[in-house]
N, C-alpha and C positions, 0 to 999 in steps of 0.2 A: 504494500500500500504506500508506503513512501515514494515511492515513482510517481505518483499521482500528485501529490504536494510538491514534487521538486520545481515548480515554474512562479512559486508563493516567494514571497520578501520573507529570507530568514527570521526577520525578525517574528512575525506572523507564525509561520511555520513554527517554530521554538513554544510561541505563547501558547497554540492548539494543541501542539504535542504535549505542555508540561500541564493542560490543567485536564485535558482529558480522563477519564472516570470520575471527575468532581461533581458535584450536586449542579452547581452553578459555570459550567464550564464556557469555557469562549466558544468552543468546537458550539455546544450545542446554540449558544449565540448566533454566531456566522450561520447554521443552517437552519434558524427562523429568519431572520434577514432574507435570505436566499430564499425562502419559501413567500414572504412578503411582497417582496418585488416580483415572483413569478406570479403570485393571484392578483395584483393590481391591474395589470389589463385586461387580465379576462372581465376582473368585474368594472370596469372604465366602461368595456363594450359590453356589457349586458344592461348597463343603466343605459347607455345612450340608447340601442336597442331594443328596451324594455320593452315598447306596447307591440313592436315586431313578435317577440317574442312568447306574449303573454296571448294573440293571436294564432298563433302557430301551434302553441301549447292547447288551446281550446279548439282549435282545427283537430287536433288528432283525438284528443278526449273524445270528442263528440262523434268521431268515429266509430270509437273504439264503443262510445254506448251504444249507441246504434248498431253495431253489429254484435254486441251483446244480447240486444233486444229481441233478432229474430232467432 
């Protein structure tokens, strides 16, 4: 797994290595960070796209009951 950090700022690399297994660790820091920024666009484009979406959602519902029904 070290190969995989080797393109990190020592310094960086050093901090995640040294507090990993801690309660409070950086490692786990960095990959909420990381996971923050990956959902902010999705949900950027699902606000802007909302009533698109809330449309499309009752399109298929209303299918689906309807072909329930018979």
């Amino acid at each position: 797994m070290p190969e995989i950090a080797e393109a990190q700022c020592a310094m960086c690399k050093a901090s995640v290595e040294s507090s990993q297994g801690q309660k409070n660790s950086v490692a786990g820091g960095l990959n909420t960070g990381i996971l923050y920024l990956m959902a902010v666009p999705y949900l950027l484009i699902a606000f802007i796209f909302r009533k698109q979406i809330v449309s499309l959602w009752r399109n298929i519902r209303g299918k689906e009951v309807a072909e329930e029904d018979l």
